[in-house]
Each structure stands twice: as C-alpha cells, then as structure tokens.
N, C-alpha and C positions, 0 to 999 in steps of 0.2 A: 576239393570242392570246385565247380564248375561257378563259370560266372551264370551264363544263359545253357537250361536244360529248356528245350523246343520237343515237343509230345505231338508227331502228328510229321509225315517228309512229304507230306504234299506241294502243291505252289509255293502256300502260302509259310510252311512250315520250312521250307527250301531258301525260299530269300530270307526268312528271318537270319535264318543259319548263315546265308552269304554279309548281312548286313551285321552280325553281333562279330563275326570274325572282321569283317574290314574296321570295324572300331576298337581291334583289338582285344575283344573278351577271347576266353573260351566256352567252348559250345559243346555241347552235346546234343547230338539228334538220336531220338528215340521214335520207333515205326514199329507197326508189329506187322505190317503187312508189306506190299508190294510199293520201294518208294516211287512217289510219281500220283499216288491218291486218285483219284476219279477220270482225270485228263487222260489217263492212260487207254482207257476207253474208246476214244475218241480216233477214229482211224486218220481224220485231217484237222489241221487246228489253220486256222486261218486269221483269229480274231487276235493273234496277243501280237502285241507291238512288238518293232527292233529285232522283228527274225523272220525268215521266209516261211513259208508254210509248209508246215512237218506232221506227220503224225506223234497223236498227244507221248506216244513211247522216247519217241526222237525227243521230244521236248523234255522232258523229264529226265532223259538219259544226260540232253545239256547241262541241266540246272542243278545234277546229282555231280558231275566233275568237275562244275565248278565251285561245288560246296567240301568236296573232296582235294582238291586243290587249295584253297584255302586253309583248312587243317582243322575241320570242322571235324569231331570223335561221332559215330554211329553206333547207336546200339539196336539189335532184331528183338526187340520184346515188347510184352502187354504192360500198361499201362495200370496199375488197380487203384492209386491214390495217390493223393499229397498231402504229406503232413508239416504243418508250422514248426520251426523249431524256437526252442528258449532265445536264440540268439540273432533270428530274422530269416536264418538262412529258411528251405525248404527240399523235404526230403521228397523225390520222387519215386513210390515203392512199385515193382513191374512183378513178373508172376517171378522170375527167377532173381532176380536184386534187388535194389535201391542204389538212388544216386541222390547226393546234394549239390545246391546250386544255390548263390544270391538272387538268382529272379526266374521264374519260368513263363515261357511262353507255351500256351494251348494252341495248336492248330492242327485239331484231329478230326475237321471236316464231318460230313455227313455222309449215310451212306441210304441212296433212294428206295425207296420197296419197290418190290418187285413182283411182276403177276403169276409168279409160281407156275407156269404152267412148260408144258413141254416145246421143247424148240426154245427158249427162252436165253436161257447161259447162253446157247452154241450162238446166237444171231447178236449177242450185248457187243455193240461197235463196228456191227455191220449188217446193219438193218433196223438193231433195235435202240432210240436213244432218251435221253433222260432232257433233253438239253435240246428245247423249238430253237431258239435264239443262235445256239451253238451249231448245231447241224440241220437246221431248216434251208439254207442255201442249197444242201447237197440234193435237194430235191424238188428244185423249181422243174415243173413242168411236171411230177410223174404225184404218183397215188400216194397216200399216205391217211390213218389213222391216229389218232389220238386216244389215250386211255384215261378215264378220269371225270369227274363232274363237278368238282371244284372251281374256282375263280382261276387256279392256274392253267387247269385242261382247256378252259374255254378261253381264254386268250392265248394259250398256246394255239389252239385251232384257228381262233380268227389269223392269228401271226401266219401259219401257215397257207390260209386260204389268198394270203397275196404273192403265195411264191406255190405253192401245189395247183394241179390239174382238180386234184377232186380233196375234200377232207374227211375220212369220217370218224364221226366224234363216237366213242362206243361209253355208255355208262351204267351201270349195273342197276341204279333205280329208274323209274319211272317218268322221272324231272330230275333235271340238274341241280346242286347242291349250291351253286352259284350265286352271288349277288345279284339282284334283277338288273341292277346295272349296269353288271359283265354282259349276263345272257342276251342284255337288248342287245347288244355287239353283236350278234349274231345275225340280226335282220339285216337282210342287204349280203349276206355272203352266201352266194347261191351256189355254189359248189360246197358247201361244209353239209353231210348228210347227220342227221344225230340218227343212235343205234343205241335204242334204252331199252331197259332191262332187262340187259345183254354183257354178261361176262364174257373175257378172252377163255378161248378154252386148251389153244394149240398156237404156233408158230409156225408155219410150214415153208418150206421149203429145201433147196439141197445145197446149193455152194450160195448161195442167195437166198434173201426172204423175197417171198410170193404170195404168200396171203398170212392171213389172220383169221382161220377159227374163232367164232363167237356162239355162246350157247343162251338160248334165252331162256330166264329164269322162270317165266309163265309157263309156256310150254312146253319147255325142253327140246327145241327145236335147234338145230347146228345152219348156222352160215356161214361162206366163207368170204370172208371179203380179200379182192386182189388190192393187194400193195404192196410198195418199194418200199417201204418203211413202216415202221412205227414205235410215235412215242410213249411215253408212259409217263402219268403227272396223277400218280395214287397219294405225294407225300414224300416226305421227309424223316427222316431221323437223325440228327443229329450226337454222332458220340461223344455225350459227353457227360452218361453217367456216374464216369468215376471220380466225378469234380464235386458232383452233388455237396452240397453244407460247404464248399470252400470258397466259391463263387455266387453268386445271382444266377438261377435258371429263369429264365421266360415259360410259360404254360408249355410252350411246344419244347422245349428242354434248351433249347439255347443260352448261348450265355450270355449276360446284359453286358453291352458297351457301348461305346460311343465310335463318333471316329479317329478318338483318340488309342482304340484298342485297349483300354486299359478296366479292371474288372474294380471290384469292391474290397479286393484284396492287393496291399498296393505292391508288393512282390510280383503278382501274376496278372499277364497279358492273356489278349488271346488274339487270335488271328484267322480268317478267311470263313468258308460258310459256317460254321459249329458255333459264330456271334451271330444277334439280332443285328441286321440289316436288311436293305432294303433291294440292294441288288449280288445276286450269287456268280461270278463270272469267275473266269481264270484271270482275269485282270485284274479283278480286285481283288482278289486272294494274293496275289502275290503284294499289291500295294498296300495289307494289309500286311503282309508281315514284315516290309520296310517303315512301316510307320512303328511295331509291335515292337520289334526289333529296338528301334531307336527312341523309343518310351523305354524299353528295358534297360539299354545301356545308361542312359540318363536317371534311371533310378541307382542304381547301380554307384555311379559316378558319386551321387550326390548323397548315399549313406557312408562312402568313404569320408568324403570331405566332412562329413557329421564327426566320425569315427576318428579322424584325424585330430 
C-alpha cells in the first residue's frame, strides 16, 4: 500500500510527488500520457519563478528528475476509478491494474478543445496557443487572432490588444456570447477587429503559421487573415470523469475545493486546473500540489495517531 497515489504528472501532479516524498511518504505517480501535462506545449515559459527561462519540455523534464530522484514510483496507465475501501484505504483501478493508497491526490488537469481544423496539431506551440496570459508576450508588436465569443475570448483579446499590432477576434455567431460588461472592454481598442459568423476553416502556413482561413457561415465565403499567431478560448474540459460520485463536480465538471485543496472526501485532494478556481496558471498548479500534497500527508499522519 502506497501512502500518497498522485493521478495526473503534470506541474501540479509533479510537486505534489516531490512534496509527499520530502515528508517521507511513498508516492506513486500515475500519467497515462506525456509527463509534463500541457506546459509542454509551450515553446518558452517565462512566468514560473526560481528558474531561467526554458521551454515548457525543459521544465518538465526538471521537475520529472527531481521527482525521480527522490524515489517517487511511476506508473503509464489510464485512470477508470476509485473505490473506498472497508478500512479507509482507497483503491485506484487503471485500464490494466489497481493500486492502494491512504490518501490520493487528483491532478489530472484539463485538456482545451480544439478547432479541428487542418494545420492545427502541426502549428500547437508554435503559432497556435491556449494561454493570452502565457504567450501573449511572444507577440508584442506583430498580428494575431483570437478564437471564441465567451468572456474568456474577449478579454483574451483586449489582453492582447495592449501588447499586438492588430487583434482579430473571430466568432462563429453573429454577437458575442460575452457578458455586456466584458464586451464594453472592447470600446476604446481600436486595433481588435471582430470577424463574426465566421468559423476557422484552415491553419496555414509551412515552417511558421501565416494566416488563418476563416469561412463564413452566411455566405460561405473563405478569408484569410495574416497572422503570427493564434489563440484559441472555445473552452475547457476538465478530466475528471472518472471521479464522478466520489468527489463534488461543478456544472462545468470540476472538482469543488477550496485553497485548501481538499474535496468532500477526506482521503482525496486534488490539485491544479481539474479544481474550481479562479486563476489556471503554471504557478498555481504547482502551489496547488504543495499545498495538496501537505493536506494529504497531514491526513495521513493524523489517522495513524487515531490508529495508534
């Protein structure tokens, strides 16, 4: 039996693992994909404290040796549930095992939609991003689009209209989906163009992106717009189906906590974007799983001393 089993190697899923190991538990991490979660994307990371600026691979690649270093156990598999057991513990069942553990930590992040359209995979971290806040620096001065009609799209674009040359905002209806109170944001930024009802159609470009294909749903009309970028803010998904009935979802499937990290179940934490909060960064994903982390060993600690 494992003290802390961590479901998700991303940031946030990564320090938890460095922080349950320095407090002397054992850890299991469990990924079913690429560890390093969405940051890996990221051709330059700039924003996370106590390191020079690397791309999000480099960072990841840090934060996986020093979790491996420690003597944190890894496993490559899916995730399908958790079950209570008679005795507290909790059994975490994957497509090909199960593992037990005294406490687990969730931090299996979210994964963005995407505009399906062609040129899209080949441009994801160099050209195309998920992340104003994140990679909006990398393109003070030149072009860029925004995809979306939500509160996010449109403060992504004002975000961007104080650091791009031009913005345009592209959105599939007629009128933005947005709070009136967002979209008044908009007046006054005279470089943001809106491009309504207008889907991306294409990605174009060859070692670089160069425009953006957009098709308009009235007329079926194709435009191209030139830019160095573009982001995309269709939405969220949050993995974290397979928790369903064990924890608190939120309407958008999140899972309910506080900033104590801790769920409704008092064995299970969770940690970085896949909770309700307010801000999704690489910084707080990682400070959520030293906070997750040290909620878990503290549970942990204090059913022995019950036990005892």
């Amino acid at each position: 039996m494992y003290d802390v089993i961590i479901i998700g190697a991303g940031p946030a899923g990564l320090t938890a693992a460095i922080y349950a190991r320095r407090a002397g538990k054992t850890a299991l991490l469990i990924e079913k994909e690429a560890f390093g979660g969405q940051i890996t994307l990221s051709p330059h990371v700039e924003n996370y404290p106590f390191t020079r600026p690397m791309s999000g691979q480099e960072l990841a690649a840090v934060l996986v040796d020093q979790v491996m270093d420690l003597g944190a156990e890894v496993e490559v598999d899916t995730v399908t549930g958790i079950e209570k057991n008679p005795d507290g513990s909790l059994t975490v069942r994957t497509e090909f095992s199960a593992f037990t553990g005294r406490a687990v930590i969730i931090a299996t992040g979210l994964k963005h939609r995407r505009l399906g359209v062609p040129g899209e995979e080949r441009f994801i971290g160099r050209g195309i991003s998920f992340c104003a806040v994140c990679d909006g620096a990398f393109y003070k001065g030149r072009t860029v689009a925004v995809v979306g009609g939500g509160n996010t799209a449109v403060q992504d674009a004002i975000y961007l209209s104080k650091l791009a040359k031009k913005v345009y905002l592209v959105h599939r209806r007629d009128e933005f989906r947005a709070e009136k109170r967002v979209t008044a944001g908009l007046e006054g930024c005279d470089n943001i163009e809106p491009v309504l009802s207008c889907v991306p159609a294409e990605c174009l470009g060859e070692t670089a992106l160069t425009g953006l294909k957009v098709r308009n749903r009235v007329t079926g009309e194709d435009r191209v717009l030139p830019v160095d970028g573009v982001f995309v803010a269709i939405g969220q998904e949050p993995n974290n189906a397979a928790f369903e009935g064990l924890v608190e979802l939120d309407p958008a499937g999140f899972i309910v906590a506080d900033e104590s990290c801790r769920t409704r179940e008092k064995a299970v934490f969770v940690a970085g974007d896949c909770r309700t909060k307010a801000v999704r960064q690489l910084v707080t994903a990682g400070a959520d799983g030293g906070v997750a982390a040290i909620a878990a060993c503290e549970y942990i600690d204090s059913e022995a001393v019950k036990a005892g």
